[in-house]
C-alpha angles and dihedrals in degrees: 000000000000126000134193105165119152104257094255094055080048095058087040085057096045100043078058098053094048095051080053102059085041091052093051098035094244127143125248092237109144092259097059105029088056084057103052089040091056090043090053090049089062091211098106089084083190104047093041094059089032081063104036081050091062099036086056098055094048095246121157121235122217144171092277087046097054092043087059098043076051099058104044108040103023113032112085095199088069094043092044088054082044090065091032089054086046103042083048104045086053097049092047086055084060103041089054089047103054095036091053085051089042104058093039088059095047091048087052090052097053099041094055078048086062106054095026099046095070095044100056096048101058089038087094127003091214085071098042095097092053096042086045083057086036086054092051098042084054102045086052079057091049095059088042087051098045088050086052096050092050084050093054091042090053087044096052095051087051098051093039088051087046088056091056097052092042090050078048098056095047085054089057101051090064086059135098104230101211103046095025084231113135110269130233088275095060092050095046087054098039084057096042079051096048100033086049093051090044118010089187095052122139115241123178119204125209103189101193125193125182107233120242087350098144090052088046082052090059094044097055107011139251093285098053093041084048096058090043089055092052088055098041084050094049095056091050092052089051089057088057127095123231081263103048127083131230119202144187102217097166150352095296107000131086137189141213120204108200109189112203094014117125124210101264092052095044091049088060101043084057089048084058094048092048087053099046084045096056092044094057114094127196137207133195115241093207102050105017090226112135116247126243111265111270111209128170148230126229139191123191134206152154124236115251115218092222091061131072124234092266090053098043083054100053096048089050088057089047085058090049083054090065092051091054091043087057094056109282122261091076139102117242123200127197083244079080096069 
């Protein structure tokens, strides 16, 4: 991320990323403002779309959303581990490859040394002096073989145990780090992925926002509400099936993505999941005090064919919306509309 704009395109940049933040409520820190910079620049083809994408569907950006736009599409670093992952997985492949032919071969060689060697040597006794030297050449083979082999051996393990980090830390990039729930770049792959096997399939949404959390947050502070978030996460992954997907699509929302789940279905597995929230009860280690009750609100809905996977989101938040109008703790269903 280089720039070398005169210093008046720079202030025209600038006075757009700032109208930017203001328009979406968001604060300058660094973090936010080199987002909506490079997005003003127009020359992050990804980010840009990645944005538009969101403006369009009416989708609210955040301090949880830019970090993530950040990180993706800005932050070398990610992109750089994204090529290393890649160059190394496929060289690991190779190397497994080969090392599995190879030891094979050299197990066959020295297999066919074995029966024909002898043979060879007693057939004529004229011979007998140069096979004897032959033997010997081959023995000396033999050891370097079998090293070799123990070496392959060694290098295959290694390889075969490299491909299972590296599938490892794939899996963790489609992580959140903080609530161990999969992150808006896992959904958006798990839908392309449905949505590419059956394009008619049935999904269900459960859009779920924790109520009053950010002044919770300033009652009690980021570490608290942290810790809070982790365990409130934790009670809305152990409502979803193996074949469901929990999210965390913002700050303080998360969402479930149920395939083949109709309305009626996903409205009562976020019943379930109200009703598990509210019972939850928290206590602070420090002071010993027990914690205000923390409860959510939930909107449901079905994906439509004719919309794409941004506008199928934000409708499922408009639905949420209702179920915090009508007074928060409650479960709202796109019947509703």
């Amino acid at each position: 991320m280089m720039y070398n704009d005169p210093v008046a395109l720079a202030r025209e940049k600038s006075s757009q990323a700032a109208a930017f933040l203001l328009r979406h409520n968001l604060a300058p820190h660094p973090v936010n403002y080199t987002v909506s910079y490079e997005y003003s620049s127009g020359q992050n083809a990804g980010l840009c779309q990645a944005i538009e994408q969101r403006v369009s569907a009416k989708l609210p950006f955040d301090d949880f959303i830019m970090a993530e736009l950040y990180s993706h599409w800005i932050e070398k670093s990610h992109q750089q581990n994204e090529q290393l992952v890649q160059r190394v997985s496929t060289m690991v492949t190779r190397l497994s490859g080969c090392t599995d032919l190879a030891h094979e071969a050299t197990n066959d060689y020295l297999e066919l040394l074995d029966h024909q060697l002898p043979e060879l040597s007693n057939s004529d006794p004229a011979l007998k002096l140069n096979m004897m030297q032959l033997i010997e050449a081959t023995e000396k083979v033999r050891r370097c073989h079998l090293q070799l082999n123990q070496q392959l051996d060694l290098a295959n393990q290694q390889s075969h145990q490299l491909r299972t980090e590296l599938k490892e830390m794939k899996q963790l990039r489609l992580l959140d780090p903080l609530t161990g729930l999969y992150n808006r770049l896992a959904m958006q792959e798990h839908l392309e992925l449905w949505l590419t096997e059956q394009p008619e399939r049935q999904i269900a949404a459960i859009a779920v926002n924790l109520d009053h959390f950010r002044q919770f947050n300033q009652d009690y502070g980021d570490t608290i509400g942290d810790v809070i978030l982790s365990k409130v996460a934790r009670k809305v992954r152990s409502y979803v099936q193996d074949s469901g997907l929990p999210v965390r699509a913002g700050g303080e929302e998360f969402l479930i993505l149920l395939p083949d789940v109709d309305l009626r279905t996903a409205g009562e597995i976020a019943e379930q999941v109200r009703k598990g929230v509210e019972k939850l009860r928290f206590v602070s280690s420090r002071s010993k005090k027990t914690l205000p009750k923390v409860t959510i609100s939930l909107g449901v809905s079905l994906y439509q064919a004719k919309e794409n996977w941004q506008q199928f989101l934000a409708r499922t938040s408009q639905i949420l919306q209702i179920a915090k109008h009508r007074g928060r703790n409650q479960v709202a269903t796109e019947a509703m509309l």
